[in-house]
C-alpha positions as CSV (number, residue, x, y, z in Angstrom):
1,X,5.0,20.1,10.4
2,X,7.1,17.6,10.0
3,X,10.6,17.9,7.9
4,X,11.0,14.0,8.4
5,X,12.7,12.5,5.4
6,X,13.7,8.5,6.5
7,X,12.2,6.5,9.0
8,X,15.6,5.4,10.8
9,X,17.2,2.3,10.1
10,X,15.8,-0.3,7.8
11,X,13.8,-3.0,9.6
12,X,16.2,-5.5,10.2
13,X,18.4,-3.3,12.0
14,X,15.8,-3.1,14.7
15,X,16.2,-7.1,15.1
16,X,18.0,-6.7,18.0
17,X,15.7,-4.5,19.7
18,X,13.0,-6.6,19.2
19,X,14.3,-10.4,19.8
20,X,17.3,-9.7,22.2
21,X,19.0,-12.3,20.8
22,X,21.3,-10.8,18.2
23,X,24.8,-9.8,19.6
24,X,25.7,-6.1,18.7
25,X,28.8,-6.7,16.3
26,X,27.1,-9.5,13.7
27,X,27.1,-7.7,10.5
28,X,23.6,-7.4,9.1
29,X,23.4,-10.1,6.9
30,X,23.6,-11.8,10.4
31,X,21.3,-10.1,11.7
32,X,19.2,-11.0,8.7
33,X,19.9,-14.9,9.0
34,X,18.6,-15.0,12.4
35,X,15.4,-13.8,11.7
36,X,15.6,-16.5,8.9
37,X,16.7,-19.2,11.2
38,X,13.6,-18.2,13.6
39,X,11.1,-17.9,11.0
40,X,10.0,-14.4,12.1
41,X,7.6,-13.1,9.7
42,X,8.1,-9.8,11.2
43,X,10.0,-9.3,8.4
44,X,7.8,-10.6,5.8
45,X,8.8,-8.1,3.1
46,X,11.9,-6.1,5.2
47,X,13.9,-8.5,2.7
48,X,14.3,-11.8,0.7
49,X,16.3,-14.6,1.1
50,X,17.6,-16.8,-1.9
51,X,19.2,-20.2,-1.2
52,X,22.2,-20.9,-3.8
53,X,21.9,-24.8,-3.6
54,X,18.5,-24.9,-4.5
55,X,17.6,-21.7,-6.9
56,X,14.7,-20.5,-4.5
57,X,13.9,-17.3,-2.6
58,X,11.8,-17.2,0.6
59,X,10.3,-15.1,2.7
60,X,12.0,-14.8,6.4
61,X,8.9,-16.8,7.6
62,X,9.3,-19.7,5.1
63,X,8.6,-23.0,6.8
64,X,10.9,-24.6,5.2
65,X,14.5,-26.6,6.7
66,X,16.7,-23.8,7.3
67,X,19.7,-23.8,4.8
68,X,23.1,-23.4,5.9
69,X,24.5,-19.9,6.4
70,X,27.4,-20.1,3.8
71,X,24.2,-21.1,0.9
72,X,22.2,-18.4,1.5
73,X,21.8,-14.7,-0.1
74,X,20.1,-11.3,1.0
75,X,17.8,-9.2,-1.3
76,X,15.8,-6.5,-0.4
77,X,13.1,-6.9,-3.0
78,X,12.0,-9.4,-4.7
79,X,13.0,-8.2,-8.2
80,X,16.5,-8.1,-7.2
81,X,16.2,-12.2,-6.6
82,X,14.7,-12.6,-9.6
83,X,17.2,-10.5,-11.7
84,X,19.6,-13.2,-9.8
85,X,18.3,-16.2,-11.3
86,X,15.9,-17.1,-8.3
87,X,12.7,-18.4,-8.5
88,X,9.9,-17.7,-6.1
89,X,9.1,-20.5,-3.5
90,X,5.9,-22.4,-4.3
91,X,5.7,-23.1,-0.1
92,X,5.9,-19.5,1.3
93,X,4.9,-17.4,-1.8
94,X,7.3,-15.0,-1.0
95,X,5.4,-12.2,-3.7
96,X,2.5,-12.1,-1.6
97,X,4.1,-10.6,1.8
98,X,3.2,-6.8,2.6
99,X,5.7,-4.4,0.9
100,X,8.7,-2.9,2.7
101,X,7.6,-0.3,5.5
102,X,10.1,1.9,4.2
103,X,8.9,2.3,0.5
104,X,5.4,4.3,1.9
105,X,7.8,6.0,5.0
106,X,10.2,7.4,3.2
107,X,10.1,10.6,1.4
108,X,13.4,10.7,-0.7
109,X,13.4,9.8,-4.6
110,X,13.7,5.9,-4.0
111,X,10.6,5.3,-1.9
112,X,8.4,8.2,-4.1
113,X,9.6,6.0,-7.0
114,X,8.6,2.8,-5.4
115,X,5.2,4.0,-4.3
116,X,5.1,5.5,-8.4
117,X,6.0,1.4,-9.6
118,X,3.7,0.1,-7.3
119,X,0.8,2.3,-8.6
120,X,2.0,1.1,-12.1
121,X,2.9,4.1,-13.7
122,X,6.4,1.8,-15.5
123,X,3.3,-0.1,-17.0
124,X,1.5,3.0,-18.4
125,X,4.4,5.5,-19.2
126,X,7.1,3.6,-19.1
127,X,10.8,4.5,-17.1
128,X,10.7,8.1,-18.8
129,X,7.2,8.9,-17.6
130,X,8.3,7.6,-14.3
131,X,11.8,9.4,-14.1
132,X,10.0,12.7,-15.5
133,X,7.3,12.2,-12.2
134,X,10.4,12.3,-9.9
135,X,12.7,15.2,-11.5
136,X,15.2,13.4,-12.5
137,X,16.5,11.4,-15.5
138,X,16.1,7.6,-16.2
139,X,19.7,7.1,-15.9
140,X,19.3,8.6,-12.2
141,X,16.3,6.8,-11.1
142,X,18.0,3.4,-12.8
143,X,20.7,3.8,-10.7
144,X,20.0,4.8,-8.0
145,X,16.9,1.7,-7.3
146,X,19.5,-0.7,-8.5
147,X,22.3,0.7,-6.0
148,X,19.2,0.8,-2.7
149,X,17.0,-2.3,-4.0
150,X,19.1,-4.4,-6.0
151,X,16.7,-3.6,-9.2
152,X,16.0,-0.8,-11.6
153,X,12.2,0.2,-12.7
154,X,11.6,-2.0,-15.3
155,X,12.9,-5.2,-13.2
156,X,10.7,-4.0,-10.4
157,X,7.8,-3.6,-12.4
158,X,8.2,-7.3,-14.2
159,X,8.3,-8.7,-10.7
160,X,4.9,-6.7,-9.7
161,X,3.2,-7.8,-13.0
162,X,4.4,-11.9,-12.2
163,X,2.6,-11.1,-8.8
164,X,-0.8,-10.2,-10.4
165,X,-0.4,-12.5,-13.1
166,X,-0.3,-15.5,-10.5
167,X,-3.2,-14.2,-8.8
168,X,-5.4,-14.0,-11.8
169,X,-4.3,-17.3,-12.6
170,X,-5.0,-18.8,-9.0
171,X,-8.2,-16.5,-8.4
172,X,-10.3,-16.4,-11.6
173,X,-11.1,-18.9,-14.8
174,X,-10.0,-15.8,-16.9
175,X,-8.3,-17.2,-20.3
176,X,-4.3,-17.3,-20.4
177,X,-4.4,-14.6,-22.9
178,X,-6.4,-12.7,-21.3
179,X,-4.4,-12.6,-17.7
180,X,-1.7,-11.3,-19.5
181,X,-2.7,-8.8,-21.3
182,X,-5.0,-7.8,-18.0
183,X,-1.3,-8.0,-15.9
184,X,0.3,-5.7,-17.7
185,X,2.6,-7.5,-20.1
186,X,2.9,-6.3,-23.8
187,X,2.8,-10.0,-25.3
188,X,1.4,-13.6,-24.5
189,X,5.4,-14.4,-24.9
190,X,7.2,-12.2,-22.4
191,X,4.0,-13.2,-20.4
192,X,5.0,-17.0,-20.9
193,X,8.9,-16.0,-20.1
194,X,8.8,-14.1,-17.5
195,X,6.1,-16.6,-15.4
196,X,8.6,-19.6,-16.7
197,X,11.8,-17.7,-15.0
198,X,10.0,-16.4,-12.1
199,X,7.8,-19.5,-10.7
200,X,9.9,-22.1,-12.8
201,X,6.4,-22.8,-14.2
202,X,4.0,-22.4,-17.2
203,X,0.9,-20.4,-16.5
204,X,-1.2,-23.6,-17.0
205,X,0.8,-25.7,-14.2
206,X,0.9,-22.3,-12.2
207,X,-2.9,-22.1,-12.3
208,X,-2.9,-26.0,-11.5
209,X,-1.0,-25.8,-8.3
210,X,-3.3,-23.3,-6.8
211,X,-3.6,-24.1,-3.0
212,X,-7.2,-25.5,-2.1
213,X,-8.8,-22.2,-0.7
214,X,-7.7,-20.4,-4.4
215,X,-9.0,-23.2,-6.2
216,X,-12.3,-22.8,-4.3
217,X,-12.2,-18.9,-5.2
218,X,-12.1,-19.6,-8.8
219,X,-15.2,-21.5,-9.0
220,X,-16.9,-18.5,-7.9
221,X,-15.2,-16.0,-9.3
222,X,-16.7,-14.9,-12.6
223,X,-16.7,-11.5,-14.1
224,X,-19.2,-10.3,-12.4
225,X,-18.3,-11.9,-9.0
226,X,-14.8,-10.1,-9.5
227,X,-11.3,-10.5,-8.2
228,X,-11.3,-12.2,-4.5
229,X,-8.4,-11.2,-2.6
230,X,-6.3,-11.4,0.4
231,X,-5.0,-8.0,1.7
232,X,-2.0,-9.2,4.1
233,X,-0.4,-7.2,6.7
234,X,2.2,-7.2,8.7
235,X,1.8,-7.9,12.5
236,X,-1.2,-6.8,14.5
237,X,-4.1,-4.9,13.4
238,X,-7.0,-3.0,14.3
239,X,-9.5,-3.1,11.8
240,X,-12.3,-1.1,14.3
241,X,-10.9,2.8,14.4
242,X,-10.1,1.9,10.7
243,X,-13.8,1.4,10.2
244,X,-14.8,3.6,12.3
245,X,-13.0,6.3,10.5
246,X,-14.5,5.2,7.3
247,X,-18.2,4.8,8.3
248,X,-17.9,8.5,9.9
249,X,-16.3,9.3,6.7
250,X,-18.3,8.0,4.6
251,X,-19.7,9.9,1.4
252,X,-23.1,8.8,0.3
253,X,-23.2,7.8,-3.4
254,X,-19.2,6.8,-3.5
255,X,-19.1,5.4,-0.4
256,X,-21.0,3.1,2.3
257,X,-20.2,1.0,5.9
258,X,-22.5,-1.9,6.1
259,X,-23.2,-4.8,9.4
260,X,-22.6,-4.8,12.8
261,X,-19.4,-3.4,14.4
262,X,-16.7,-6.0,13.7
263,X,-18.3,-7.7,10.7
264,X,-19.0,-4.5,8.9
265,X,-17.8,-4.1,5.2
266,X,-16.8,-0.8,3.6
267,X,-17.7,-0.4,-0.2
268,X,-16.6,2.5,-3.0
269,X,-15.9,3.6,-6.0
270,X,-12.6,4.0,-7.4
271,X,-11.7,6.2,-10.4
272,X,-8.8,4.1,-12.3
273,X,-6.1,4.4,-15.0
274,X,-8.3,2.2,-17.8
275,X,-11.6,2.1,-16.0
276,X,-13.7,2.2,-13.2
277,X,-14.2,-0.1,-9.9
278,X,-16.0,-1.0,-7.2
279,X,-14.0,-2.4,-3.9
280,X,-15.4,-4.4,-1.0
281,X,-13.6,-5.0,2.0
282,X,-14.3,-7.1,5.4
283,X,-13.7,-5.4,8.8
284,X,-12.9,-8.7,10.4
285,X,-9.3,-9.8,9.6
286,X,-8.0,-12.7,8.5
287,X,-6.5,-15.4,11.1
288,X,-2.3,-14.8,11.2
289,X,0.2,-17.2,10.2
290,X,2.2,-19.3,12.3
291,X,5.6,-17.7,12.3
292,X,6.1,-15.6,15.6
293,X,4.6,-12.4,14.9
294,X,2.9,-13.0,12.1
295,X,0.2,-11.0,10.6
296,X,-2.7,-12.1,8.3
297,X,-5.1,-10.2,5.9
298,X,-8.2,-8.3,5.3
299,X,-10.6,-10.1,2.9
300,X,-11.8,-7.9,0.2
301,X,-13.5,-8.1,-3.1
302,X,-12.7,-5.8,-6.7
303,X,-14.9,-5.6,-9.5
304,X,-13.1,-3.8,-12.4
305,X,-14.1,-2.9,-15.7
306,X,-11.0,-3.1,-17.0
307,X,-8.9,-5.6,-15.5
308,X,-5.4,-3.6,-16.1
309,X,-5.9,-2.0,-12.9
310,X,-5.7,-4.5,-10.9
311,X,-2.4,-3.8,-10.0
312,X,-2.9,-0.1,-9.2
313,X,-6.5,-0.4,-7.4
314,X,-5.0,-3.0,-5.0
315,X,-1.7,-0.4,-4.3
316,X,-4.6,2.1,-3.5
317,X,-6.2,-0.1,-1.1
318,X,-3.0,-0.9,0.4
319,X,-2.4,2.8,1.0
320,X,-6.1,3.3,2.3
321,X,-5.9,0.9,5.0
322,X,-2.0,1.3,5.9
323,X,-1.2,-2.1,5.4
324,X,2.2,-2.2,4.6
325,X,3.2,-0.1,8.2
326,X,5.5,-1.9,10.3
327,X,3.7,-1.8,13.7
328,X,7.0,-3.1,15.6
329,X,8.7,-0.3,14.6
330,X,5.9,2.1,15.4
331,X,4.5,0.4,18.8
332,X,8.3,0.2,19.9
333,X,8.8,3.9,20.3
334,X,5.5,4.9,20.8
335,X,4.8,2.1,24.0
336,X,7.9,3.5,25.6
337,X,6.3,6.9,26.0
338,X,4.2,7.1,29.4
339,X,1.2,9.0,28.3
340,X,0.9,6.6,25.2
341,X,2.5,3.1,26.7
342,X,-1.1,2.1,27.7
343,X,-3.1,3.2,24.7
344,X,-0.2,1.3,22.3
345,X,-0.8,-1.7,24.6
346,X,-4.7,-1.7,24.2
347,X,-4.5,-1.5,20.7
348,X,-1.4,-2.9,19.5
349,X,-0.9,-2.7,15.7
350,X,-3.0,0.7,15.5
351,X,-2.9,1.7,12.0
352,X,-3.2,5.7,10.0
353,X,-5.3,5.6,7.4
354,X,-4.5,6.7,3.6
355,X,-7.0,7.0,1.1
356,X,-7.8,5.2,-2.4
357,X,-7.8,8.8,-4.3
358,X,-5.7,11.5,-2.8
359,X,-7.4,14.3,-5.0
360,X,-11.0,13.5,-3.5
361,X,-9.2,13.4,0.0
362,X,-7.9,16.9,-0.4
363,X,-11.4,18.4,-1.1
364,X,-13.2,16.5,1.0
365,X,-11.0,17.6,3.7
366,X,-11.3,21.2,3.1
367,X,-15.6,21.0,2.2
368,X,-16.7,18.5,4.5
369,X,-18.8,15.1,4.6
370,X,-22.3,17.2,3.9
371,X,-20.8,19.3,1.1
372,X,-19.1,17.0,-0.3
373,X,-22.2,14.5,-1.0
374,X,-23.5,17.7,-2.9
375,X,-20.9,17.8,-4.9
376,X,-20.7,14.2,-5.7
377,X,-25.1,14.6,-6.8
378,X,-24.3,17.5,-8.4
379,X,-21.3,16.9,-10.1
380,X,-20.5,13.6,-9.8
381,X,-19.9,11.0,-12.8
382,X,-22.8,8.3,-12.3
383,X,-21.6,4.7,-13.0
384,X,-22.2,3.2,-16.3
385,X,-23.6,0.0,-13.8
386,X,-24.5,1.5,-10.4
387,X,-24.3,-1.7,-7.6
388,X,-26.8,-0.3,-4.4
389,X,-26.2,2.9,-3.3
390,X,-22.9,2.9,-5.0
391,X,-24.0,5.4,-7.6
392,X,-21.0,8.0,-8.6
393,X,-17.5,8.8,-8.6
394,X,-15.8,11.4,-7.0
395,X,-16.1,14.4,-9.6
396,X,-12.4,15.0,-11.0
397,X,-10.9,18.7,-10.4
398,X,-11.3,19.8,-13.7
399,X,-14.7,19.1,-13.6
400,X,-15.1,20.9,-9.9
401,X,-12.7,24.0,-11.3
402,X,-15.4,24.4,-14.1
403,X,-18.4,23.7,-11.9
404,X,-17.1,25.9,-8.7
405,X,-14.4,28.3,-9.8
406,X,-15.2,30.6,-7.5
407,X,-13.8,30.5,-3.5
408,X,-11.0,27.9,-2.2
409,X,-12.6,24.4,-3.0
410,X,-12.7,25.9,-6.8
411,X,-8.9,27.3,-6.5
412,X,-8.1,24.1,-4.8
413,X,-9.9,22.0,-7.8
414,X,-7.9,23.8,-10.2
415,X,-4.8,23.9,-8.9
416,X,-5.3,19.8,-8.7
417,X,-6.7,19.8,-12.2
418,X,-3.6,21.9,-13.8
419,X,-0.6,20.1,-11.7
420,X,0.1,23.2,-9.8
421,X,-0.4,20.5,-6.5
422,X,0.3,17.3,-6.7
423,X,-0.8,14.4,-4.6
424,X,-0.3,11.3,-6.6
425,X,2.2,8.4,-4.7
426,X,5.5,10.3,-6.0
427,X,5.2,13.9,-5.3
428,X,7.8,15.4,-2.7
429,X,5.6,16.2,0.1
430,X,7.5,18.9,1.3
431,X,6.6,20.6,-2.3
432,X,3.0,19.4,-1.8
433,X,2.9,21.4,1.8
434,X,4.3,24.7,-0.1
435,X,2.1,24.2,-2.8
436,X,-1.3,23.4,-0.7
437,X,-0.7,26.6,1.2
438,X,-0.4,28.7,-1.7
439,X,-3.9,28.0,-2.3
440,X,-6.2,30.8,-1.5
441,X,-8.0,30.3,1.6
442,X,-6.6,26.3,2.4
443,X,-5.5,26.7,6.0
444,X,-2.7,24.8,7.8
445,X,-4.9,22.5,9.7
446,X,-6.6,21.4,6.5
447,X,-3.0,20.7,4.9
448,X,-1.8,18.6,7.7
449,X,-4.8,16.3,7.2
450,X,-3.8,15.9,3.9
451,X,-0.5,15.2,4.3
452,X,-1.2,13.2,6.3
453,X,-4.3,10.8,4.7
454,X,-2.9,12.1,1.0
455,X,0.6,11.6,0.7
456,X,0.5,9.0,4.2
457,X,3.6,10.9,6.2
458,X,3.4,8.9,9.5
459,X,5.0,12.3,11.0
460,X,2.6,15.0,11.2
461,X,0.9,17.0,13.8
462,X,-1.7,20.0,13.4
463,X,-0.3,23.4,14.0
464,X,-0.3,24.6,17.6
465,X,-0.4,20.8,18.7
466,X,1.7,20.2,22.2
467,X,3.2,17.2,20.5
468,X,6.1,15.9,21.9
469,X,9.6,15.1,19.7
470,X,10.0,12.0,21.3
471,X,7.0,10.6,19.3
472,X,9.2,11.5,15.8
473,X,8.9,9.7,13.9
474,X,5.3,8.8,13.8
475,X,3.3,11.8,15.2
476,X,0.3,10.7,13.2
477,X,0.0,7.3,14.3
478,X,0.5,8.5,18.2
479,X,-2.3,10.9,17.4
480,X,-4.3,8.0,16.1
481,X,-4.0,6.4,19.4
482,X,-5.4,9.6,21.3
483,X,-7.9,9.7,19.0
484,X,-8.9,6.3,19.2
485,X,-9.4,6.9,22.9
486,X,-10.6,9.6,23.2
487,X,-8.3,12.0,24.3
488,X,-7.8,14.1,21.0
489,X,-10.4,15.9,19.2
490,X,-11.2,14.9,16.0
491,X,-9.6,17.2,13.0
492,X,-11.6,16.7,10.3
C-alpha cells in the first residue's frame, strides 16, 4: 500500500520535460511564462496568469497577444487573482479550466482541504466546520492555503461560488435572485459584488454576453430539462474503459449504461447536501481546443431538486470520471516503462476512476454488483420522481447498520454511519486504511479498491501484486492500463 503523500513537483516544474525548450536555470516564473508565451493549455489550471496593465487573469492557453514579461503576475488559483484585484478574462474563461492535478493527488492537509472547498463544505459549515474536518484550527488551515495557494477558505470558496453563479447565468433562464441564492451566496448583494469584482460585470450583462452555444442551452434548459454542462479535462482522454467500467458496474435501480459503445450515456442517482439528483453523462467527448495539447470535455446533464448542489454534485462528477488528472505527468513516467510504454501509447490519457458517493463505493466493493441491487430494492430510498429505471438511491449506512447489523457489510455500514471510517474528500487516507481494516471481516484487497475508487490515491496496488517502484507514483493508473488490456485480472 501505498505511503505516497505528494505527487513530485507541481506541474509547471515538469515544463521542461515536456517541451525541451526551457533552459535548466530560468526560475519558475520562467518557466511559467513560456508556457504562457506558447499558449499550452497543458497547464490549464497548473496556474493563473494576471496581466498588471490591463487588470485581467488568463489561463496559460489564452488566445490573447502575449503581454510583456515585466506586466505579468503568477497565481496558482484563481482566488488568489481575484484577492489581487484581477478580473477573470471574458476570452479564455479562465474559471472554467479543470482544477489543479495536485489538489485530488495530494494527501497532506492543503489538498484534503481543497478537495473539502471544492465539495462546498465552507458553503454549508463554514471555515470551522471545515478546519474541524481536517484536525486542525481555522487559523492553521487559513494560513497555511494562503501561504501554498495564495488564498484562505473563504476567498477560495467566493471564487468557486462566482464560477457557478456564471454558469447558471449563461446556462439556464433561472431569475437573478434565484442564481444566487442557488450559488451559494448569503444575499442578492454580496451576490451582485462579488460577480461585479470578479467578471467586472453585473449578472444581467454577464448573462448577456453568453457565447452563442450557452445562449442556445438556455432556451432549452428549464427546470425540468436541468443544468447542461461541459465537464472539461485536461489533455487526452479515454472515455471507453471509463464506460466500460461503469456499465460492468452498474447497479440496477441507481444506476444504468445506455447506446452503442462510444455513444453510450451513463445515468444515476446522487444523494446530495439539500437534495437529490439525477446525472447524465455522454461517453463521446467533446472536440479539444486549439492550444497544443489541449483537452476538451464530456457533455453531461444534472437535474437537481435543489439547485445548491450544484457546486458539490459537479465536484463529485469530477472525482468519478478523474477529470482533473494530469495525464502528461502520468503518461510521462508510465510510457518510459517497457512493459507499459505500448499500452500508455495505445491509450494515451487513460484515466482511474472515482466515484460520485464514496460510502456506496465502499459497500459495494465489499457485497458485490448482485447484492448490492438487493440492497438497493430492499433498502433503498425510492425517488420522490423516479426518471426510467432510475428508481432509488443508494441506502445510507445508518439505514444498512439498522437493516443488516449482523456480519461485515453491517459492521462496515456502521462504522460509516457513526464516523468511525471516513471517506468523504478530506479524510487522511492513511487513517481511512487503518480504520477500514479494523472492520471485522473487510480484507486488504477490498480496502485497496477503496482507496483507491473512494478516496482516488493514484498509488495503490493490491496486496501480493508484483508491482514495480518505478511505476510510484501512479500504481493505479498503470494497473488501469493492464487492465484495460487485458493483462490484469479484474479486482472487484
Amino acid at each position: 500500500m501505498s505511503d505516497f503523500r505528494q505527487p513530485g513537483p507541481p506541474v509547471w516544474r515538469r515544463l521542461d520535460s515536456v517541451t525541451q525548450t526551457v533552459e535548466h536555470e530560468k526560475t519558475h516564473e520562467d518557466v511559467r511564462y513560456e508556457a504562457v508565451r506558447s499558449r499550452d493549455a497543458r497547464f490549464d489550471g497548473a496556474f493563473f496568469f494576471a496581466v498588471e496593465t490591463t487588470g485581467i487573469y488568463c489561463r496559460p492557453s489564452c488566445p490573447a497577444v502575449t503581454p510583456k514579461r515585466r506586466n505579468v503576475r503568477f497565481f496558482a488559483t484563481a482566488a488568489a487573482a481575484q484577492g489581487s484585484g484581477f478580473r477573470a478574462c471574458r476570452r479564455c474563461r479562465p474559471d472554467a479550466v479543470p482544477g489543479s492535478a495536485d489538489w485530488n493527488v495530494r494527501a497532506d492537509v492543503v489538498g484534503r482541504a481543497m478537495r473539502l472547498i471544492g465539495d462546498g463544505v465552507v458553503d454549508r459549515e463554514g471555515v470551522a466546520g471545515l478546519a474541524v474536518r481536517l484536525g486542525y484550527s481555522a487559523r492553521q488551515v487559513q494560513r497555511q492555503l494562503t501561504a501554498e495557494v495564495g488564498a484562505g477558505p473563504v476567498a477560495l470558496a467566493r471564487a468557486q461560488r462566482a464560477h457557478t453563479a456564471r454558469v447558471l447565468l449563461q446556462t439556464t433562464g433561472l431569475p437573478v435572485t434565484e442564481i444566487a441564492f442557488a450559488s451559494g451566496f448569503a444575499s442578492v448583494r454580496q451576490f451582485n459584488d462579488t460577480i461585479r469584482a470578479v467578471y467586472a460585470a453585473t449578472p444581467s450583462e454577464l448573462r448577456a454576453a453568453a457565447p452563442a452555444r450557452d445562449r442556445a442551452a438556455r432556451r432549452t434548459a428549464t427546470p425540468s430539462a436541468g443544468v447542461p454542462l461541459r465537464l472539461a479535462h485536461r489533455g487526452p482522454y479515454q472515455p471507453g474503459p471509463v464506460f466500460d467500467l461503469l456499465q460492468r458496474e452498474a447497479v440496477a435501480g441507481v444506476e444504468e449504461v445506455s447506446g452503442e459503445r462510444g455513444r453510450r450515456v451513463y445515468r444515476r442517482t446522487l444523494r446530495l447536501p439539500y437534495g437529490t439528483g439525477i446525472v447524465a453523462v455522454q461517453e463521446r467527448p467533446g472536440p479539444p481546443g486549439t492550444g497544443t495539447g489541449s483537452g476538451g470535455w464530456l457533455e453531461a446533464r444534472l437535474h437537481l431538486t435543489d439547485l445548491r448542489d450544484l457546486t458539490t454534485s459537479v465536484q463529485r462528477l469530477r472525482r468519478l470520471f478523474d477529470l482533473d488528472a494530469d495525464p502528461y505527468a502520468v503518461d510521462e513516467r508510465l510510457g518510459a516503462d517497457p512493459r507499459l510504454a505500448p499500452l500508455v501509447a495505445a491509450r494515451p490519457g487513460l484515466r482511474s476512476p472515482g466515484t460520485a458517493d464514496p460510502d456506496e463505493l465502499a459497500v459495494r466493493a465489499l457485497v458485490g454488483r448482485a447484492e448490492a441491487e438487493r440492497l438497493v430494492q430492499r433498502y433503498g430510498k425510492v425517488l420522490d420522481a423516479p426518471c426510467g429505471t432510475l428508481t432509488h438511491l443508494f441506502p445510507e449506512p445508518a439505514v444498512l447498520a439498522e437493516a443488516v447489523p449482523d456480519g461485515t457489510p453491517g459492521a462496515l455500514a456502521a462504522a460509516l454511519a457513526d464516523g468511525a471510517v471516513r471517506l468523504d474528500p478530506g479524510a487522511d487516507r492513511d487513517d481511512a486504511e487503518r480504520a477500514l481494516l479494523a472492520v471485522p471481516g473487510l480484507d486488504a484487497r477490498t480496502v485497496a479498491v477503496v482507496r483507491t475508487r473512494a478516496l482516488g490515491d493514484p498509488d495503490v496496488a493490491p496486496p501480493g501484486a508484483a508491482v514495480p517502484d518505478t511505476w510510484r507514483p501512479w500504481r493505479s493508473y498503470a494497473l488501469n492500463h493492464l487492465r484495460a488490456a487485458g493483462e490484469w485480472e479484474n479486482d472487484r
